[in-house]
C-alpha positions as CSV (number, residue, x, y, z in Angstrom):
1,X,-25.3,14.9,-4.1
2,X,-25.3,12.6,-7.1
3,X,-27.0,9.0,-5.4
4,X,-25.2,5.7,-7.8
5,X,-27.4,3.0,-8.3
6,X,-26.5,-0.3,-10.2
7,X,-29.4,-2.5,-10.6
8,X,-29.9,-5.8,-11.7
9,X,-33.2,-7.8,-11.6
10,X,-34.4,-4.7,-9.2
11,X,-35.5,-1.2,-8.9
12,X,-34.3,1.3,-7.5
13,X,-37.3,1.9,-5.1
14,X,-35.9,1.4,-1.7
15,X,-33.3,4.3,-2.6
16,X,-35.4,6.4,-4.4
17,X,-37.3,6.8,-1.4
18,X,-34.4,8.4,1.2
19,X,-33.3,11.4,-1.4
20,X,-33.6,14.5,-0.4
21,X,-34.7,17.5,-2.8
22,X,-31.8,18.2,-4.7
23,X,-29.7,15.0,-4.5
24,X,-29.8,13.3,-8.2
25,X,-30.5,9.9,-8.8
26,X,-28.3,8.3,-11.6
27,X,-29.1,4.7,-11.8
28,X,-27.4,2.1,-14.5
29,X,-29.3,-1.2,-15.2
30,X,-26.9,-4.1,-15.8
31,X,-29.9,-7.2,-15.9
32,X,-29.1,-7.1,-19.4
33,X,-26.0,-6.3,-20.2
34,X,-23.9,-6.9,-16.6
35,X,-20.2,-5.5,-16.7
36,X,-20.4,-5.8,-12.8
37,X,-20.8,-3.8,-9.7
38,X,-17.5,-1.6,-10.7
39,X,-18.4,-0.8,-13.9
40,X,-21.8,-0.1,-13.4
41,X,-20.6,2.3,-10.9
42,X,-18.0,4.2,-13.0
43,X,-21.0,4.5,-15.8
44,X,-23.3,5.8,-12.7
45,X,-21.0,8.1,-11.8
46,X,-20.3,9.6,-15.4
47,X,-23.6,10.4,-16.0
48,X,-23.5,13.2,-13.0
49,X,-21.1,16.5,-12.1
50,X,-22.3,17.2,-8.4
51,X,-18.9,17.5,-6.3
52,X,-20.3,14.9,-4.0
53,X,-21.1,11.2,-5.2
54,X,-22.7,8.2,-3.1
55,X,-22.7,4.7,-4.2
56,X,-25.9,3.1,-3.0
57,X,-26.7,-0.6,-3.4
58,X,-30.6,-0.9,-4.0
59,X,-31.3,-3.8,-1.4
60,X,-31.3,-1.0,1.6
61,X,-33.8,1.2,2.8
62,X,-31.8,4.7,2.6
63,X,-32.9,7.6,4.4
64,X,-32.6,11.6,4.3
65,X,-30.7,11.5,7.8
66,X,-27.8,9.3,6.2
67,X,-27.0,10.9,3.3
68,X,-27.0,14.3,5.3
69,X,-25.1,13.0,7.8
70,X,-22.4,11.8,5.3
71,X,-22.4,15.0,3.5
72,X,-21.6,17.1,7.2
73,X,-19.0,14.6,7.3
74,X,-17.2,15.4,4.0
75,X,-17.4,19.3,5.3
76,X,-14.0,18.7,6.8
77,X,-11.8,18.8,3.7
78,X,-9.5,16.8,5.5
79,X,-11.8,13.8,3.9
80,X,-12.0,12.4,0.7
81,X,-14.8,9.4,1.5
82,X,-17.5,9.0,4.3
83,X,-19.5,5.6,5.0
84,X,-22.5,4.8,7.4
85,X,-22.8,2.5,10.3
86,X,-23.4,-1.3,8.5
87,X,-23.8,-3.0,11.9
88,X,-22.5,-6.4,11.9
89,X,-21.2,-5.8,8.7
90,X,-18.4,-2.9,9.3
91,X,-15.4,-3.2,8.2
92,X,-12.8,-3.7,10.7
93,X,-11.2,-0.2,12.2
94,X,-7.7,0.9,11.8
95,X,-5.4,1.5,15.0
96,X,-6.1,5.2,14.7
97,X,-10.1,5.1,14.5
98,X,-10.2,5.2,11.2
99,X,-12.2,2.0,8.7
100,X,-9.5,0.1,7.4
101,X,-11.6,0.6,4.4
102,X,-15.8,1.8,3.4
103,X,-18.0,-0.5,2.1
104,X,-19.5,0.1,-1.8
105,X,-23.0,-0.8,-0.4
106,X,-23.1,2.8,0.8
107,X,-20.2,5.1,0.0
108,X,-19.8,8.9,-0.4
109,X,-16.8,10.5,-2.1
110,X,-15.9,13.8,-3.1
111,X,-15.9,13.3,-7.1
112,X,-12.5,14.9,-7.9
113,X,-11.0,12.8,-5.2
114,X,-13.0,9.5,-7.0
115,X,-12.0,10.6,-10.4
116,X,-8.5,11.2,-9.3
117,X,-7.5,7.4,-8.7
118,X,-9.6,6.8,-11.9
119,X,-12.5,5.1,-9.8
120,X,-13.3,1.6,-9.6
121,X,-11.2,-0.8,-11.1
122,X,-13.4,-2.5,-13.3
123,X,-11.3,-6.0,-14.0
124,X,-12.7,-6.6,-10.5
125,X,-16.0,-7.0,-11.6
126,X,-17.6,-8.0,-8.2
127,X,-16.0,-8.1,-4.8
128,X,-13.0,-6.2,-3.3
129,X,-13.4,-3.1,-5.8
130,X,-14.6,-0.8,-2.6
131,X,-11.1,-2.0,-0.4
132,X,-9.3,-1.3,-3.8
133,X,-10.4,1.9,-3.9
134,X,-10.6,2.9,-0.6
135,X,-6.7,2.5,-0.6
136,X,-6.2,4.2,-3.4
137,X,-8.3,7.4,-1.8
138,X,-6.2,7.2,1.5
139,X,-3.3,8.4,-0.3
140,X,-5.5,11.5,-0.9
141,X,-7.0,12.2,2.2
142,X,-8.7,10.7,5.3
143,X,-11.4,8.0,5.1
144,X,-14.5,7.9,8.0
145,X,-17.3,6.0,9.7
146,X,-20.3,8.3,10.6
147,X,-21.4,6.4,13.4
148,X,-24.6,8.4,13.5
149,X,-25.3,7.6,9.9
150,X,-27.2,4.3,9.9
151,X,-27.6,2.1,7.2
152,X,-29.9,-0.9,7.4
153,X,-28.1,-3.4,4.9
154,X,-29.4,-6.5,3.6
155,X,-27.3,-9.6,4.2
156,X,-26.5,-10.8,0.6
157,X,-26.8,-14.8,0.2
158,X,-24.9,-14.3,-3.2
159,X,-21.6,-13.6,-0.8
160,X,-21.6,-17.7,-0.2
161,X,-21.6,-18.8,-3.1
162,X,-19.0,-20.4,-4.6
163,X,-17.8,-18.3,-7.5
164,X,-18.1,-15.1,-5.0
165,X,-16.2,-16.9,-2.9
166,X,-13.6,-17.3,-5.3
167,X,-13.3,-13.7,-6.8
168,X,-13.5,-12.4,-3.3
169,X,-9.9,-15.0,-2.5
170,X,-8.7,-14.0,-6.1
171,X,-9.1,-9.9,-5.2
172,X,-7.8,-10.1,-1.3
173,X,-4.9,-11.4,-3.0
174,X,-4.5,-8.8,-5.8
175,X,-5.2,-5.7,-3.4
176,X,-2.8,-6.7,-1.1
177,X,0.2,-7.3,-3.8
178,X,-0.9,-3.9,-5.0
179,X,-0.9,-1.7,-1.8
180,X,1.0,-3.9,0.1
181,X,3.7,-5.1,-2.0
182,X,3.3,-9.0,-1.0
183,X,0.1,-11.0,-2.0
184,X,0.2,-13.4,0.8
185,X,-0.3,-16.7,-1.6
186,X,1.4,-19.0,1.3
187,X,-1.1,-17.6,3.8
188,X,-4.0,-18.3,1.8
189,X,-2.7,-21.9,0.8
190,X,-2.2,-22.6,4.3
191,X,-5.8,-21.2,5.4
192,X,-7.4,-23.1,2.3
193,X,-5.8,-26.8,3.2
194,X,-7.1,-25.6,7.0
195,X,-10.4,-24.9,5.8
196,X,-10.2,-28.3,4.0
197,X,-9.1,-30.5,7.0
198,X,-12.0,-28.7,9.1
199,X,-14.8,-29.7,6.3
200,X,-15.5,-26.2,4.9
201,X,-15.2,-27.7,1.6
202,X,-16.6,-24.5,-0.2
203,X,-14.0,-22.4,1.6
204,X,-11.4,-24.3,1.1
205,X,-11.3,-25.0,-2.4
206,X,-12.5,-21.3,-3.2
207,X,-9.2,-20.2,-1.8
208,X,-7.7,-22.6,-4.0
209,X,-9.4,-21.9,-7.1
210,X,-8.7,-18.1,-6.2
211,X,-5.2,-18.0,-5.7
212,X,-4.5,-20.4,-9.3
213,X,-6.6,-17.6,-11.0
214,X,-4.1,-15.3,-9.1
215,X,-1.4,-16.6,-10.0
216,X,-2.1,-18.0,-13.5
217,X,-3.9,-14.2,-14.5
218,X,-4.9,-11.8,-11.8
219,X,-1.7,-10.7,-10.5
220,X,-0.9,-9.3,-14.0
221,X,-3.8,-6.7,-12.7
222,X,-0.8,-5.1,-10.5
């Protein structure tokens, strides 16, 4: 399996340490030159031809038992993408089982399926990329949690932040006019002025902030 790494101001230690013999590490360092998360993982992924991929964020301890669980997982060639158990942090399930989309802190995707939809959209830069392209793989095939495939994640403190905040509103709003055909801009007015009257001032104007950047350039990304 080729193991993504995109690092900046890190190593790639923590990951290093859960390969197995055989998987290949192809790591891209952005501290000095940072494209973002997306296109540090396209450039990743380029540099590797193994039919299986995983993207890997560095702040994790993997281990052998994840990634092997993952790859059982893509055995069924019913499946184009495979994520661990995040915890607290899993994406909410579908009314069939199914993630209503896998994380990019820990992903694994059959390569032709990943280079297919042309991988990550890289105008994303940082947030939303995974749902992106996790929606773009369902048209291809089935997408799983491995329960049994644990993945001990750390809690990012850049994810409160007020610019992450902002691209996170901006890219809800361009996924959803994408592969739902309606953006939901009056929803996310209505939840920012509630965030506002309730003092989540961060919040609130984030949503704001997102949707003008929406509206004003991000929804020509459709």
């Amino acid at each position: 399996m080729d193991v993504c790494v995109v690092l900046y101001r890190c190593d790639a230690g923590r990951v290093e340490a859960g390969l197995r013999p055989g998987d290949r590490l192809l790591v891209v360092d952005n501290t000095d030159d940072n494209r973002g998360f997306a296109a540090g993982s396209n450039r990743a992924a380029a540099l590797g031809c193994g039919e299986l991929i995983c993207f890997v964020n560095p702040d994790a301890d993997l281990t052998q038992g994840c990634l092997e669980r993952l790859e059982r997982a893509l055995d069924d060639p019913a499946l184009v993408a495979a994520g661990p158990d995040l915890g607290t942090m899993n994406p909410p399930l579908l009314g069939d089982g199914s993630p209503s989309f896998l994380s990019g802190c820990c992903l694994a995707v059959r390569r032709s399926a990943f280079d297919r939809v042309g991988g990550f959209d890289e105008r994303f830069f940082m947030y939303g990329e995974d749902v992106d392209l996790s929606w773009k793989l369902r048209r291809l095939g089935g997408l799983v949690r491995v329960a049994d495939a644990g993945f001990a994640h750390d809690r990012s403190e850049t994810s409160a932040r007020f610019v992450s905040l902002h691209r996170t509103f901006r890219h809800h709003l361009v996924v959803m006019r994408r592969h739902r055909g309606a953006a939901g801009v009056e929803r996310m007015l209505r939840d920012s002025f509630f965030s506002l009257r309730q003092r989540r001032l961060r919040q609130g104007a984030a949503r704001l902030t997102g949707t003008a950047d929406y509206l004003f350039r991000a929804r020509r990304w459709v």
